[in-house]
C-alpha positions in Angstrom: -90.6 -3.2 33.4 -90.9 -1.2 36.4 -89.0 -3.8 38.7 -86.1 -3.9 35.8 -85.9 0.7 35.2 -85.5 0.6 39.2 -82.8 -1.9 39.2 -80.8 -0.3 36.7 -80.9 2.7 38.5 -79.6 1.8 41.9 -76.7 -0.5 40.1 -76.3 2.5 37.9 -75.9 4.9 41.7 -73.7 1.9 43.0 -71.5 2.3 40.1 -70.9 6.0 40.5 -70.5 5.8 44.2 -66.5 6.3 45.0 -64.5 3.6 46.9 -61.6 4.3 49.1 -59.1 1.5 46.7 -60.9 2.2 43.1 -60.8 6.8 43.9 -59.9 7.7 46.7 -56.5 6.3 47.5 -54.8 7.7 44.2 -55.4 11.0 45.4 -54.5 10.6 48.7 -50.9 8.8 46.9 -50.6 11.4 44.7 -51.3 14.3 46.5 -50.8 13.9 50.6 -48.6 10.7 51.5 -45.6 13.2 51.0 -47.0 14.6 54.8 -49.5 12.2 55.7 -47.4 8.8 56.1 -45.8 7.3 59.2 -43.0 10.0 60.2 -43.6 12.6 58.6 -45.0 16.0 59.2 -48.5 15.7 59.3 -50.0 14.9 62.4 -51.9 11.5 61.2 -50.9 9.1 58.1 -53.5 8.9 55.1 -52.2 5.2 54.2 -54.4 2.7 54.5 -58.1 2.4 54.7 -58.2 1.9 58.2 -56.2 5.3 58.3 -58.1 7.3 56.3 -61.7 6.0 57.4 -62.0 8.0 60.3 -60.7 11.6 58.9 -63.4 11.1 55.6 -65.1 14.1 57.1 -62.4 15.8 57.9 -61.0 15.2 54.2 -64.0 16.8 52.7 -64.1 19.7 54.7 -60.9 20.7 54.0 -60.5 19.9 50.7 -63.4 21.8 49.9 -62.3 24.7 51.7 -58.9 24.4 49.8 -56.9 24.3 53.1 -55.4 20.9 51.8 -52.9 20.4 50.3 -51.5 23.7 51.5 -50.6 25.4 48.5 -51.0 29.5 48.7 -49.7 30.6 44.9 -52.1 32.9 43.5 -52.9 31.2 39.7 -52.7 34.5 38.3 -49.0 34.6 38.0 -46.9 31.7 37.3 -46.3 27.2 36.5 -45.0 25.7 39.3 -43.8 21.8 39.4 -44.8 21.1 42.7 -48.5 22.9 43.2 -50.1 19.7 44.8 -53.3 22.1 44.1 -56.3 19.2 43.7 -58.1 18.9 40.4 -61.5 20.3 39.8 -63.1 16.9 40.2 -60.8 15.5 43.1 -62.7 17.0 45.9 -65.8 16.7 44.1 -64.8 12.7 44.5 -63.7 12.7 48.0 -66.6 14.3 48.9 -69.2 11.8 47.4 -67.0 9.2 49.2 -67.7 10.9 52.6 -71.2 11.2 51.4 -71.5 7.8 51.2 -70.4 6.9 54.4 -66.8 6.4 53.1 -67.0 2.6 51.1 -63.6 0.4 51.3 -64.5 -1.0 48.0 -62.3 -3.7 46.2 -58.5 -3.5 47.6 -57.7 -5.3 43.8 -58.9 -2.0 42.8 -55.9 -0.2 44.4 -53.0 1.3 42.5 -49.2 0.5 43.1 -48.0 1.6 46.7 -45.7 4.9 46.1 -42.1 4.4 47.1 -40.9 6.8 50.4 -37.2 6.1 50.8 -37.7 5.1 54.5 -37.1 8.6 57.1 -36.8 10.8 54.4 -38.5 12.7 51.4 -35.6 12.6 49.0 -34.1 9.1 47.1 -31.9 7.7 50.0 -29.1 9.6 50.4 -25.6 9.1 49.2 -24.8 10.4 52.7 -26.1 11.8 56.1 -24.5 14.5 57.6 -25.4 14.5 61.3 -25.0 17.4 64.1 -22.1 15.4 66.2 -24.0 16.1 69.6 -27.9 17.4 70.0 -28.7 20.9 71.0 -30.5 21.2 74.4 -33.3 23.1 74.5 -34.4 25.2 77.8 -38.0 24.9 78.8 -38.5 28.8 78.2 -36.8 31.9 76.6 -35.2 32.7 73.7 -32.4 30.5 72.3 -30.0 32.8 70.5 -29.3 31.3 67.2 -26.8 28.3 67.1 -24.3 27.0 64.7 -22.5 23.3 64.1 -19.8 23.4 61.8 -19.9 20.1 60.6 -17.2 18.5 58.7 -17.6 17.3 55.4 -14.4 15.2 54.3 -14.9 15.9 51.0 -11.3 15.0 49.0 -12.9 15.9 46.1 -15.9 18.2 44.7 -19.2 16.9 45.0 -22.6 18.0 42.8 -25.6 17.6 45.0 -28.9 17.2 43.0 -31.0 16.5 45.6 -31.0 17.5 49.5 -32.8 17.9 52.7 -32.5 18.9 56.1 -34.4 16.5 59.0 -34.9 17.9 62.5 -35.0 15.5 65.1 -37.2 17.3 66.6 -39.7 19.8 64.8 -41.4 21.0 67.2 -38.0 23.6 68.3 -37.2 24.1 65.2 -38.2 27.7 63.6 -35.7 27.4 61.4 -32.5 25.7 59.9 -30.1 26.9 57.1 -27.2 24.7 55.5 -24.1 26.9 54.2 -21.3 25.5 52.6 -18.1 27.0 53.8 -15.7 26.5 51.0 -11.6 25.9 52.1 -10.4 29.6 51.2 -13.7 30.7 53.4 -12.4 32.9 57.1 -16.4 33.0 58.0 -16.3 31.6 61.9 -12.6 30.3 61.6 -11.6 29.9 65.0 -14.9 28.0 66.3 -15.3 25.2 67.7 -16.1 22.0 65.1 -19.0 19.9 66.2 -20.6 21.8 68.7 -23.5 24.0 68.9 -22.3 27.7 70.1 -24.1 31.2 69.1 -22.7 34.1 68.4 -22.7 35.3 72.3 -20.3 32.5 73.0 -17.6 33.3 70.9 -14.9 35.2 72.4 -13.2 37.0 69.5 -15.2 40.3 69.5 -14.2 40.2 65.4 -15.1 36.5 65.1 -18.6 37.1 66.7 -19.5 40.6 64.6 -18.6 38.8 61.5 -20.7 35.2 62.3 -23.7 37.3 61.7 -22.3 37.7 57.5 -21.0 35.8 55.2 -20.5 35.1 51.1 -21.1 31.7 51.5 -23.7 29.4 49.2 -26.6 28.1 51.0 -27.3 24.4 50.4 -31.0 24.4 51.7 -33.1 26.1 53.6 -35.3 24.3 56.4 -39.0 26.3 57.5 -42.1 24.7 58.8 -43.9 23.4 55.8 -40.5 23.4 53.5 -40.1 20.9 51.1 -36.4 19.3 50.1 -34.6 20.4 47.1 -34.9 18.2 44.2 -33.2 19.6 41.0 -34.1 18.9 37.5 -31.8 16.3 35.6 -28.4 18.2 34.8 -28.9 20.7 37.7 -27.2 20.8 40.6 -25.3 22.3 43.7 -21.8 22.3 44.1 -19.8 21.4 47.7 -16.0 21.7 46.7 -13.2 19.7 48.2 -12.6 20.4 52.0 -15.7 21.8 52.1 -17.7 22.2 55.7 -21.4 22.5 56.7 -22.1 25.1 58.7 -26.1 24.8 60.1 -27.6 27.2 61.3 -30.3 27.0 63.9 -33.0 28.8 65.5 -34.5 26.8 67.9 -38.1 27.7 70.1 -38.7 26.7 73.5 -42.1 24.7 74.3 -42.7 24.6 78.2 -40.6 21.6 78.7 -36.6 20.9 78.3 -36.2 19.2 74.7 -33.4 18.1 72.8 -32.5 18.1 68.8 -30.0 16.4 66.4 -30.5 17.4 63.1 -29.0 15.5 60.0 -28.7 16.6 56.6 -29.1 14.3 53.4 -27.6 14.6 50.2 -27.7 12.6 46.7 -24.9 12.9 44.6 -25.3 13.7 40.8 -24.4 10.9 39.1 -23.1 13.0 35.6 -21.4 15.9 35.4 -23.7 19.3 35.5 -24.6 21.5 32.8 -25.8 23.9 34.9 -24.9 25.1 38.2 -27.8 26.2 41.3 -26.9 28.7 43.8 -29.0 30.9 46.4 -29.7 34.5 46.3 -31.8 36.3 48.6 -33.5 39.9 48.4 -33.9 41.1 51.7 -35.6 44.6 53.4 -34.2 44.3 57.4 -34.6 48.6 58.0 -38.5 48.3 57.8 -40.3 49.5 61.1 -44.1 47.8 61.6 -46.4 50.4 63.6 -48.4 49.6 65.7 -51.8 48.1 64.7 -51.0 48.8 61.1 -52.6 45.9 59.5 -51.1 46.5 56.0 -48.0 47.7 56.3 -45.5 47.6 53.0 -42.0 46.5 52.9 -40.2 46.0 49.4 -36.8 45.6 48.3 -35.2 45.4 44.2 -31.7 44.4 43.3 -30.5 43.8 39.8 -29.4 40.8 38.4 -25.6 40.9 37.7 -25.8 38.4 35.2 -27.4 35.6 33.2 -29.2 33.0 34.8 -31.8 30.7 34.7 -34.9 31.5 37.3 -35.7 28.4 39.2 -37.8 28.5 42.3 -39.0 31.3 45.5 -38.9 30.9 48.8 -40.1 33.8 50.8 -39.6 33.7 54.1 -41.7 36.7 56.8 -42.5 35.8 60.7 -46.0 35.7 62.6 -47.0 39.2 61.5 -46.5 37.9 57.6 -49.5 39.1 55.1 -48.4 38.7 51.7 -45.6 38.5 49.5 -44.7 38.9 45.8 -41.8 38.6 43.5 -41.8 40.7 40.7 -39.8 40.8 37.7 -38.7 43.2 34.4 -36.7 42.4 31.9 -34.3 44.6 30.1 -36.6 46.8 27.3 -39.4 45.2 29.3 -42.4 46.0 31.6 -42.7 44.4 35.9 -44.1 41.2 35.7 -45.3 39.4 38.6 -43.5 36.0 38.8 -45.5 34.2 42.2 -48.1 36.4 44.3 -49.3 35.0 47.5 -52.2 37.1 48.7 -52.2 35.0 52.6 -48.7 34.1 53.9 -48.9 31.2 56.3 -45.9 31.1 58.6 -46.7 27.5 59.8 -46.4 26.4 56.0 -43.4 28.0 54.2 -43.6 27.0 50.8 -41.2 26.7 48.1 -42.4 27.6 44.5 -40.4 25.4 41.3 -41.1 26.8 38.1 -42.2 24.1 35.6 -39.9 25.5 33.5 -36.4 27.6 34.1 -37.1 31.4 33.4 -34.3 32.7 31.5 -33.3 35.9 32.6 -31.1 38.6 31.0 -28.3 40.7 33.0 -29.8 43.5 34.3 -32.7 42.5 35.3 -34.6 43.6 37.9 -36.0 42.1 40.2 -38.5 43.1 43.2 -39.7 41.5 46.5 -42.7 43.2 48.2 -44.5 41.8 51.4 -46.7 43.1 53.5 -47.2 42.8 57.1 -51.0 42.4 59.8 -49.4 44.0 63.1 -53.3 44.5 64.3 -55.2 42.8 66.8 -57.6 41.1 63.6 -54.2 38.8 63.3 -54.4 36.1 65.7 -51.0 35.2 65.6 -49.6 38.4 66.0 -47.7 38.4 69.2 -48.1 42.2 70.7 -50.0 44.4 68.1 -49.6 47.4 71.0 -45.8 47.3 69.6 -43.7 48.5 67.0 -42.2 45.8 65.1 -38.6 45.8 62.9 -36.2 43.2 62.3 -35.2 40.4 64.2 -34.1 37.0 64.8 -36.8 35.8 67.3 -40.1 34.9 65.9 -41.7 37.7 68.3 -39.9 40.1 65.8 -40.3 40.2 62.3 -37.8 39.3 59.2 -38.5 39.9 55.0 -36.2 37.6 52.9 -37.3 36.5 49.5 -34.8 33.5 48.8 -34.7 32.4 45.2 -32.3 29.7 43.2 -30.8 30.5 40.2 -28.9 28.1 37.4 -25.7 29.4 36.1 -22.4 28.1 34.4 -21.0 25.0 36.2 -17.9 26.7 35.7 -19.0 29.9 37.4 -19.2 30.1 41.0 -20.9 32.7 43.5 -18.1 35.1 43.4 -17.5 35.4 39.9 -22.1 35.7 39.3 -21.6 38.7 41.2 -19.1 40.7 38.4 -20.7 42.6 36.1 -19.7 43.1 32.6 -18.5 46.3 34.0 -15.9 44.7 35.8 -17.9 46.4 38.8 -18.2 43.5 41.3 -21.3 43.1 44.0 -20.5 41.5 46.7 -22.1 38.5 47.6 -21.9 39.0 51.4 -25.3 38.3 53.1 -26.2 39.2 56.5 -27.6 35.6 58.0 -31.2 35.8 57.2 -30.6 39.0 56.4 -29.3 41.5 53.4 -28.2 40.7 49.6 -26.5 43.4 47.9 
């Protein structure tokens, strides 16, 4: 009797013991190949047993400290589609599997392989757009922000549903924004096509003021840690006929002469739209960081000019970056905060998708606040002896709280920006910088 309780018990331990194929490998699928596959960001792919094996450790440690998957949404405000946050049992799992000296298991036991359209994070694009020549980069200093007008060839209007920017070469780029320069556009007429240049290498005194602003839509928006765009079903951006690209980059020097040549992807709707996604952006550029201040507020409100569906953040700060919030009241209503994230990582710059479209009313107002660590307690902080204001290097400091709206198909980014009034706000936006 003895001989059969103690049997029982060690098949029942051998039973509950976790196995790479049977529990560990549809978390890893669902949860981290997005990063962790051959390519991609993450500095090592979570694939295959003989992956994973050696990082088991590792995989506890940071799962239980919630450091992976990055994910910095407070859950006191807001649903978001794409919070890769782990389940309450997940890390309780993947850390009995370290536990146990990390078992293989059955590989019958494993579930389907994922499908990665091959060099990207998107379905394969309907087409690559792809910077005609790549962008030296010095060994040192700062590289003044470049542009590539890049032709589209468009003869007719195109809905982009899904899209996403792909360095060449992450490790220069701080930054890259896509803006689509529409026929009747004059933003940086008169540039050269093809070619990276920066402001400073434009002639026209007029032509260089004015390459710092324009009214143009931005297709996507490329940060450390930035995920594609992927729209819902019916949802989508529109490039008209004769459209161009125009990227913009900001590139970082490393110690040694690099290059980049980064492309753009894009997936075609394949039906007509019912609703329309453009970009808006709040932005605070007059704020002035003290020095040492480690809390220091910044916040900026606009109002909403007309209806529109709420569909995702992206805040954007430099190394100083604390926290940052977007807050919200309705019409008749009280300020309701939409995302709060109380530790801003510069090195991951989320996006945050609403599981469901927030309709919002004309009117509305709406309210970015960040805060910023310029003390010596922040370790990225480049010079905490310094005051800090507005800039395009990362050594300087920026506050722009990006966020996508759904509209009318019919209604572009001009005609969002008329009020009922007939008052009209311009779109204009300083790159980076201000919306009115």
């Amino acid at each position: 009797m003895k001989f059969l309780l103690l049997f029982t018990a060690v098949f029942s331990l051998a039973a509950e013991t976790p196995t790479f194929y049977r529990d560990v490998l549809p978390i890893l699928q669902s949860r981290c190949q997005g990063c962790h596959r051959r390519g991609e960001l993450a500095p090592m792919p979570l694939q295959t047993y003989r992956d994973v094996r050696p990082y088991a450790a590792a995989i506890r440690e940071v799962t239980a400290r919630k450091l992976m998957p990055p994910w910095f949404a407070d859950p006191c405000c807001g649903h978001f589609a794409n919070d890769p946050t782990l389940s309450a049992q997940q890390p309780a799992t993947l850390s009995a599997w370290a536990d146990a000296h990390a078992p293989e298991g059955d590989p019958h036991d494993a579930p389907p392989a994922p499908f990665f359209a091959e060099g990207w994070n998107i379905s394969p694009p309907d087409l690559v757009l792809r910077m005609p020549v790549p962008k030296q980069i010095p060994a040192s200093g700062d590289v003044p922000y470049q542009y590539i007008i890049i032709r589209t060839g468009f003869k007719q209007d195109r809905w982009v549903r899904m899209s996403e920017i792909r360095p060449s070469n992450r490790t220069v780029v701080h930054h890259a924004v896509a803006y689509i320069r529409e026929p009747g556009s004059k933003w940086l007429r008169g540039a050269p096509v093809g070619t990276p240049f920066s402001a400073d290498d434009l002639s026209d005194p007029a032509l260089r003021r004015d390459a710092m602003w324009t009214a143009s839509d931005i297709l996507l928006v490329y940060a450390p840690g930035s995920s594609p765009d992927t729209w819902p079903e019916g949802f989508s951006k529109l490039v008209p006929a004769g459209s161009d690209i125009v990227l913009q980059m900001h590139y970082t020097t490393r110690g040694v002469p690099m290059q980049d040549q980064t492309s753009i992807g894009l997936v075609f709707a394949k039906t007509q739209p019912t609703k329309r996604v453009i970009t808006l952006q709040l932005t605070n550029d007059h704020f002035l960081i003290p020095p040492g201040d480690p809390d220091h507020r910044a916040e900026v409100h606009g109002t909403l000019p007309n209806d529109a569906l709420l569909l995702s953040f992206f805040p954007h700060m430099h190394l100083r970056g604390k926290t940052f919030e977007y807050n919200v009241r309705q019409p008749g209503s009280h300020m309701q905060t939409l995302l709060r994230i109380p530790h801003y990582d510069f090195y991951w710059q989320l996006s945050y998708r609403f599981a469901q479209p927030l309709p919002l009313k004309a009117g509305t107002l709406l309210q970015a606040v960040a805060t910023f660590d310029n003390s010596r307690n922040n370790p990225h902080n480049p010079d905490p002896d310094s005051a800090v204001t507005w800039g395009e290097q990362t050594w300087a400091e920026m506050m722009v709280g990006f966020f996508d709206v759904a509209i009318d198909p019919s209604v572009d980014k001009q005609a969002f920006f008329i009020r009922k009034s007939g008052e009209r706000t311009p779109p204009a936006q300083r790159i980076g910088g201000r919306q009115p």
